[in-house]
C-alpha positions in Angstrom: 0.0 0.0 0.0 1.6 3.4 -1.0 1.1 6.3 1.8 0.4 9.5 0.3 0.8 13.0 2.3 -1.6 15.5 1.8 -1.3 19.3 0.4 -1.3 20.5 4.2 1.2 18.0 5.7 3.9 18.3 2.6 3.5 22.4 3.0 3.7 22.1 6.7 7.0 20.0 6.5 8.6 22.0 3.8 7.7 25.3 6.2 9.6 23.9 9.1 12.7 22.6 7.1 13.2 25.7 5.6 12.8 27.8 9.0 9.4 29.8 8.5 6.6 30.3 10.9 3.7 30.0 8.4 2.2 31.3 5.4 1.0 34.9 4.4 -1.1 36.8 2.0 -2.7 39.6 1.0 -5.1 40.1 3.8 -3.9 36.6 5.8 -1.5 34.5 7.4 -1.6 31.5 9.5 0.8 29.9 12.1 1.9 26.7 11.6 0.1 25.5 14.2 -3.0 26.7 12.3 -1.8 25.9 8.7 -4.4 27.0 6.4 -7.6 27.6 8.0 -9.8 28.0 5.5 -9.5 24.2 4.8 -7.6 24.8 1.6 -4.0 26.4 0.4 -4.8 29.6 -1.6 -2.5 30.1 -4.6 -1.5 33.7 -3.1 -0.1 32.4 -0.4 3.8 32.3 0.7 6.2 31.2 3.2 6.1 33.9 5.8 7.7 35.1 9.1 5.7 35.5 12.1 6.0 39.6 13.3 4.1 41.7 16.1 1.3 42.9 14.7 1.5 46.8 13.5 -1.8 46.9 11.5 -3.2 48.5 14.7 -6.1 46.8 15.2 -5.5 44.4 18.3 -4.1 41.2 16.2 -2.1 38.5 18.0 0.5 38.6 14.9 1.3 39.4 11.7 3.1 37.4 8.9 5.5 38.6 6.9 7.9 38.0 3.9 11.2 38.9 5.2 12.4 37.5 8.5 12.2 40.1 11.3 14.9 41.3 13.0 15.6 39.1 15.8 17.7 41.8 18.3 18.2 40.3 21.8 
């Protein structure tokens, strides 16, 4: 029997491999503990950076494209 990963799990590994914290798009982002919540990946997504939200309007997080500065 051949085992097959689905769209979520191969995303979700390929994510933590290559060091992000999710995916983000015009308008979203998800953690990946909460990897595509809308039950399905949506071609504008891309691997993203988690960030402290500046949007102003009480978020938890933002994602973002480039990795933010990590200053101690």
């Amino acid at each position: 029997m051949i085992r097959t990963k689905d769209v979520q799990t191969i995303v979700t590994e390929w994510l933590i491999a290559h060091g992000y914290d999710g995916l983000c798009g015009e308008g979203c982002g998800c953690r990946l503990a909460d990897l595509m919540p809308c039950s399905q990946p949506s071609p504008g997504c891309m691997a993203g950076y988690e960030s402290k939200c500046v949007c102003g309007d009480g978020c938890d997080f933002d994602m973002v494209l480039e990795r933010p500065d990590k200053a101690p």
